[in-house]
SENU-444815 format. One record per residue: residue number from 1; chain; y, z, x of N, C-alpha, C in turn. Coordinates in pm, 1 decimal, decimal comma. Example, Ala and Ser with C-alpha at 12.3 -4.5 7.8 and 13.67 -1.06 7.14 Angstrom:
# residues 2
(1 "A" (-569,0 780,0 1319,0) (-450,0 780,0 1230,0) (-330,0 780,0 1320,0))
(2 "A" (-225,0 708,0 1285,0) (-106,0 714,0 1367,0) (3,0 787,0 1290,0))
This chain:
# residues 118
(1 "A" (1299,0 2779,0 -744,4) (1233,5 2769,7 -873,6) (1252,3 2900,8 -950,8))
(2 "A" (1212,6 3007,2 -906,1) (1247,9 3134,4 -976,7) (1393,6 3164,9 -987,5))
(3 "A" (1476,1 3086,9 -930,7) (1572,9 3094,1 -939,3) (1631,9 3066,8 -1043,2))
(4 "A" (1604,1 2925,4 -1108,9) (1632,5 2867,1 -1159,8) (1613,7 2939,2 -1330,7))
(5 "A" (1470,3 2977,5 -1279,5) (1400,7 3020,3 -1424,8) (1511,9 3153,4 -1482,9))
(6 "A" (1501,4 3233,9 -1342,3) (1615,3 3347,7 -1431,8) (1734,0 3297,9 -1472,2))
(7 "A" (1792,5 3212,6 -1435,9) (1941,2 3167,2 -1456,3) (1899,6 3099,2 -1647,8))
(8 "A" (1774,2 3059,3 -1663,3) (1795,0 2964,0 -1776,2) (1751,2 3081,7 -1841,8))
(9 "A" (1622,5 3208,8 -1809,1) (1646,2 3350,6 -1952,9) (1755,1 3362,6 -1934,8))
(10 "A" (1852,2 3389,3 -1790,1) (1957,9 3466,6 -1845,7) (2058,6 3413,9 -1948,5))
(11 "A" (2081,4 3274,4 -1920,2) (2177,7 3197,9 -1996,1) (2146,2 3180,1 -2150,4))
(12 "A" (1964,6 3215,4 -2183,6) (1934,5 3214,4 -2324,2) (1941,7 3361,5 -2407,8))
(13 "A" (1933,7 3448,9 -2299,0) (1960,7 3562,6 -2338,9) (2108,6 3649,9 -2409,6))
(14 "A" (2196,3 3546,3 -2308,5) (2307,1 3577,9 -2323,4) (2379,7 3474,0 -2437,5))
(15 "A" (2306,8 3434,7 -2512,6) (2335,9 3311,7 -2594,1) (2468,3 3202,0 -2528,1))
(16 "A" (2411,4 3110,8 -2397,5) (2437,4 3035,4 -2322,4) (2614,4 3092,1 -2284,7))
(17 "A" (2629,1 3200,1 -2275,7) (2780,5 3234,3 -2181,8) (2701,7 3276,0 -2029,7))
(18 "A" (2764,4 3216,4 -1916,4) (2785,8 3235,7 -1825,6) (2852,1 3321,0 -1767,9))
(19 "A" (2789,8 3439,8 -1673,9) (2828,4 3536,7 -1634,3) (2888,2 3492,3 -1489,3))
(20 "A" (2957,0 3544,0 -1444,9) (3044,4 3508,1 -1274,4) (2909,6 3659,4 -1213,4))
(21 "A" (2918,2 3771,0 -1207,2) (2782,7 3842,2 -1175,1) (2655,3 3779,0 -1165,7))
(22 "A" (2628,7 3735,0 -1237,4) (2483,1 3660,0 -1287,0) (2480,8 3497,8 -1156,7))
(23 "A" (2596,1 3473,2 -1127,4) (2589,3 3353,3 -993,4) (2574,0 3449,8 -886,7))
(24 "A" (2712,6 3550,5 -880,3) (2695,7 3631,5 -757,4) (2568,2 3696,3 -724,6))
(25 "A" (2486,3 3749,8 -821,5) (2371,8 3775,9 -800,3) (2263,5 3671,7 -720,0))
(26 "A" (2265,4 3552,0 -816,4) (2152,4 3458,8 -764,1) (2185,2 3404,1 -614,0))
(27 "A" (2330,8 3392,3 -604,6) (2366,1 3351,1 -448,6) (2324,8 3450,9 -356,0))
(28 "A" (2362,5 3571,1 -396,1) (2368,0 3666,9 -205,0) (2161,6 3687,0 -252,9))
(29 "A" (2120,5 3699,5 -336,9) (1986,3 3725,0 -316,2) (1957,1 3582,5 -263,8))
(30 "A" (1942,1 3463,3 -318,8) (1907,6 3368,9 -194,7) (1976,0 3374,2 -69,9))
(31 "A" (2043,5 3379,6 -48,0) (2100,9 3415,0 115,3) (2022,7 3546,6 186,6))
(32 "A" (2043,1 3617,0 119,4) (1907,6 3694,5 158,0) (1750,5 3661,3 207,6))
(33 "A" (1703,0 3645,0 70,3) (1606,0 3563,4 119,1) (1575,4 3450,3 208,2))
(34 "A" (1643,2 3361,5 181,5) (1676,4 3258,7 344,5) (1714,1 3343,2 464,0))
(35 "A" (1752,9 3419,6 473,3) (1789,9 3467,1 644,1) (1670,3 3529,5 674,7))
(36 "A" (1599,3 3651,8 577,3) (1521,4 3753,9 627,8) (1353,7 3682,3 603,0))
(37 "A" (1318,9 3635,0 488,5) (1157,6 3614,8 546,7) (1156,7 3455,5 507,0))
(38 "A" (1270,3 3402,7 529,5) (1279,0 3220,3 491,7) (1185,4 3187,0 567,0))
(39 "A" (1198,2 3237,7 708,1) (1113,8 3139,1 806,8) (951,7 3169,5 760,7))
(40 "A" (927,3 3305,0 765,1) (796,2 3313,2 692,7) (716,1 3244,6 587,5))
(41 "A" (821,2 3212,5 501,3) (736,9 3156,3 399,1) (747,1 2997,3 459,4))
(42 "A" (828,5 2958,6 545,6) (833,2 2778,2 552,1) (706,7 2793,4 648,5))
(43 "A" (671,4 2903,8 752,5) (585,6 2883,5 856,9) (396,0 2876,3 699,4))
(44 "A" (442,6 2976,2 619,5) (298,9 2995,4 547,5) (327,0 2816,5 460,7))
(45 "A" (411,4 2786,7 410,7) (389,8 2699,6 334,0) (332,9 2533,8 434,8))
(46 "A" (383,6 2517,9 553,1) (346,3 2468,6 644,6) (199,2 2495,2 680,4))
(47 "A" (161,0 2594,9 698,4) (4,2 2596,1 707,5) (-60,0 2538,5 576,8))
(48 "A" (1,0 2606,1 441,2) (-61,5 2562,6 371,6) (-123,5 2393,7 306,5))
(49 "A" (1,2 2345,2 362,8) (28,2 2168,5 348,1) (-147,9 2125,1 426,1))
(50 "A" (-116,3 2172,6 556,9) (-187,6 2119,9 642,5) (-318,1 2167,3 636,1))
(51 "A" (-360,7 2314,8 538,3) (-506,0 2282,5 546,1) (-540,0 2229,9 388,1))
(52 "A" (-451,1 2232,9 308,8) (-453,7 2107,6 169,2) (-537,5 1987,7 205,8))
(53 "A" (-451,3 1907,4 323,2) (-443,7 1814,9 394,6) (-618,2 1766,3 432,5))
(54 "A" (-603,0 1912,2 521,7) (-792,2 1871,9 613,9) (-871,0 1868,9 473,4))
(55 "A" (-869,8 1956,8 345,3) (-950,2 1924,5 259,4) (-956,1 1826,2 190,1))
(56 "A" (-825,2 1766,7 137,7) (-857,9 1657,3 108,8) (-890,2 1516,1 195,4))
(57 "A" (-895,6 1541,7 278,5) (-903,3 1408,9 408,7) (-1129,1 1444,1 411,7))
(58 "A" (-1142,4 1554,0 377,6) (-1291,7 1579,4 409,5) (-1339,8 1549,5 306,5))
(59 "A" (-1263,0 1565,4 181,5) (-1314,0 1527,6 21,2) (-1341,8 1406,4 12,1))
(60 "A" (-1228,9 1346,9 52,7) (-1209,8 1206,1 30,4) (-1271,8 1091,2 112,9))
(61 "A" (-1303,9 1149,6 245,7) (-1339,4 1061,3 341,3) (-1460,8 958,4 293,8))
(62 "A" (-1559,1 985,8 195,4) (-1692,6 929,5 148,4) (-1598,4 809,5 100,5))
(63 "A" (-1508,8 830,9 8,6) (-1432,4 736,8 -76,1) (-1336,0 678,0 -9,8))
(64 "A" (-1287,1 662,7 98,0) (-1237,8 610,3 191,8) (-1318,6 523,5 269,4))
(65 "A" (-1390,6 548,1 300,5) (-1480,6 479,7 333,9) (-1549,8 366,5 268,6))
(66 "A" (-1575,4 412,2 173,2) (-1621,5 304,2 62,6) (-1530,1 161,3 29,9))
(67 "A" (-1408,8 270,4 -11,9) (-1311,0 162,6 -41,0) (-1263,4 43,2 111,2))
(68 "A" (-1299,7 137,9 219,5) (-1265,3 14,3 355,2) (-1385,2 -66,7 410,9))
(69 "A" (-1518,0 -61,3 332,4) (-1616,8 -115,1 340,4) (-1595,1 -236,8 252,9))
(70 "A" (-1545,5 -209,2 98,9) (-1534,1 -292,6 16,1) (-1375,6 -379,1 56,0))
(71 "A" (-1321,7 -304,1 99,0) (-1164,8 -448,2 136,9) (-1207,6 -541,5 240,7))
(72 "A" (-1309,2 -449,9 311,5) (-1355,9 -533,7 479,2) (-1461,5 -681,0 428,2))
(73 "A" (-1521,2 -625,7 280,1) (-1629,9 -744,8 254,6) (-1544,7 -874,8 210,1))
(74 "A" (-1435,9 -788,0 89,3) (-1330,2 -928,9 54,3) (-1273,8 -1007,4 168,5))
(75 "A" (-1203,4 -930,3 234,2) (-1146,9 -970,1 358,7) (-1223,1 -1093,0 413,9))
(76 "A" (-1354,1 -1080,3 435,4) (-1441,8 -1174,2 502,4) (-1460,7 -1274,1 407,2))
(77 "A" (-1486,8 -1254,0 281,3) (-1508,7 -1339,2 149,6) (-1371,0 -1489,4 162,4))
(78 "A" (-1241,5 -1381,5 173,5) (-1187,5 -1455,0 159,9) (-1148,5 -1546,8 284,1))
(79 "A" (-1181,8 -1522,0 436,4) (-1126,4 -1589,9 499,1) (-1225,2 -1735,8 497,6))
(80 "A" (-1364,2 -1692,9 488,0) (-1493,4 -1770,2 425,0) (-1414,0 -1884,5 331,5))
(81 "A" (-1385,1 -1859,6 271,8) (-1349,6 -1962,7 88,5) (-1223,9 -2010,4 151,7))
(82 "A" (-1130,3 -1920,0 268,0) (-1018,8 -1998,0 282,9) (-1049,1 -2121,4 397,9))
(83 "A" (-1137,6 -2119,0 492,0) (-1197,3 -2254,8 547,3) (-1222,3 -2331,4 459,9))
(84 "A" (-1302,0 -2257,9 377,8) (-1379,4 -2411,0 313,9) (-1271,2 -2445,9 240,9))
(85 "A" (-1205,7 -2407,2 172,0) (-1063,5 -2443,8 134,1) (-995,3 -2550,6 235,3))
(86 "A" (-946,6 -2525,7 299,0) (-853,6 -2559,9 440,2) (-983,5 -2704,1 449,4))
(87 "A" (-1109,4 -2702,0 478,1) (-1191,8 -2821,4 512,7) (-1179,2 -2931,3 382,5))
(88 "A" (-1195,6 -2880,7 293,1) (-1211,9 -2939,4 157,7) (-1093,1 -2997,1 104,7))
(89 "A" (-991,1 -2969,6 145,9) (-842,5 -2999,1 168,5) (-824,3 -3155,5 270,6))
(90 "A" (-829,6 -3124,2 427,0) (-833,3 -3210,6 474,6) (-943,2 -3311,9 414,3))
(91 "A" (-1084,3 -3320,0 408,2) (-1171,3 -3408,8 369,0) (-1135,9 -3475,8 235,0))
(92 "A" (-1085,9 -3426,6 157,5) (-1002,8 -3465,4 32,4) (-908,1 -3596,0 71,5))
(93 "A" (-793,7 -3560,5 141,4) (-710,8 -3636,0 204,8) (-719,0 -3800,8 268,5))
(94 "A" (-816,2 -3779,2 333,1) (-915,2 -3899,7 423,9) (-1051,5 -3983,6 329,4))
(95 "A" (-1091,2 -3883,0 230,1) (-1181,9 -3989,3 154,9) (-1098,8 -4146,7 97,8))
(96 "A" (-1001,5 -4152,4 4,9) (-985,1 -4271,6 -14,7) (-928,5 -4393,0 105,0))
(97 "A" (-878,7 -4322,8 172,2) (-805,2 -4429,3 272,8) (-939,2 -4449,3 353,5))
(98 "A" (-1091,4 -4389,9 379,1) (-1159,7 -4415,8 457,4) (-1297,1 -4553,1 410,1))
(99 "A" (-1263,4 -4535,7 238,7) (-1312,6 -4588,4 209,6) (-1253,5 -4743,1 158,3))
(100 "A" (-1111,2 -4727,1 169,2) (-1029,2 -4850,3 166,8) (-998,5 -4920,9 339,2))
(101 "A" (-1049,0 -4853,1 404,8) (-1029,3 -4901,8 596,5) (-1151,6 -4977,0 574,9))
(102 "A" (-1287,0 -4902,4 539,4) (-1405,7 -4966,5 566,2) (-1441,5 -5104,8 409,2))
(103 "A" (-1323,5 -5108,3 340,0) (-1415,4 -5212,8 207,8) (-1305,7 -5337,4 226,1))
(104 "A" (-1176,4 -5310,0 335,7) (-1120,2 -5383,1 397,5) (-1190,4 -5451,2 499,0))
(105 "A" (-1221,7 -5366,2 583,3) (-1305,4 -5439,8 701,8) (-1405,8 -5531,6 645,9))
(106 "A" (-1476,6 -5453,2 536,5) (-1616,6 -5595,5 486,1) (-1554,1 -5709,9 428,3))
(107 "A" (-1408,4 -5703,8 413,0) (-1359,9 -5858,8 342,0) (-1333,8 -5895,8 429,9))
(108 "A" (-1256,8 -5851,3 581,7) (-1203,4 -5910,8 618,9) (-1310,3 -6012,7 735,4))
(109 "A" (-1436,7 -5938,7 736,3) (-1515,9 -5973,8 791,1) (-1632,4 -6040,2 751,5))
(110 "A" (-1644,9 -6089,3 624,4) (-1658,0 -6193,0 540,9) (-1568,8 -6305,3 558,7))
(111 "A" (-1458,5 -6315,5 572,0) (-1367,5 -6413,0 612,0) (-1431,7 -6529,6 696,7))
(112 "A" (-1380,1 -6416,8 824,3) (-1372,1 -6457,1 966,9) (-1442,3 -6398,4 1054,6))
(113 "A" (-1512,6 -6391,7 1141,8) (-1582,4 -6373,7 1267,4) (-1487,6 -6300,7 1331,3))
(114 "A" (-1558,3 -6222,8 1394,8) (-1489,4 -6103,6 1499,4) (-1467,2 -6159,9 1610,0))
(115 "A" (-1309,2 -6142,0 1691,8) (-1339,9 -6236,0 1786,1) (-1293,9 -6041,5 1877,4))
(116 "A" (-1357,5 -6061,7 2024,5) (-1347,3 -5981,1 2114,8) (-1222,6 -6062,3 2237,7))
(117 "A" (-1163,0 -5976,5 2252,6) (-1087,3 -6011,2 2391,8) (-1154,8 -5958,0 2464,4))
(118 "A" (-1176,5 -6011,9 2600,5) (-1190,6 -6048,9 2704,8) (-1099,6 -6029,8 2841,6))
């Protein structure tokens, strides 16, 4: 990033000509910097991630919570509505034919007498 930033004063400074010095510079100083305290700063920036991390996991946890209280109620809501769904479905299905089995049977048993085998 600072890298970057000097390269764009320098390039505005220099009313956008590009210097061959001005790369050689920015290269061996990052090479520099990467060999001699690179690891330092990846080991500090690494800590830093990770106690970011614990704070927001401690910030947030109330609201985490909340929010897996409230998916856990839908969750149940919906498996609730999806039976009665799923019941209301089948019972749907079987009302007319149950009521055309049984208004059959009363004609047909108006007819004729039930006979039983024996």
């Amino acid at each position: 990033l600072c890298g970057w930033v000097i390269l764009r004063f320098a390039l505005w400074a220099d009313m956008g000509r590009l210097r061959g010095y001005l790369l050689l510079g920015e290269g061996l100083g990052w090479i520099l910097c990467h060999f001699t305290i690179g690891q330092l700063f990846y080991a500090l920036a690494q800590r830093l991630i990770r106690l970011l991390k614990k704070i927001l996991t401690v910030l947030l946890s109330p609201f985490y919570k909340l929010v897996k209280k409230i998916l856990s109620l839908f969750t149940g809501l919906l498996a609730i509505w999806k039976k009665i769904c799923k019941k209301l479905s089948f019972r749907r299905k079987f009302f007319l034919k149950q009521r055309a089995i049984l208004l059959y049977n009363l004609i047909k048993s108006e007819k004729r007498p039930i006979f039983r085998k024996r």
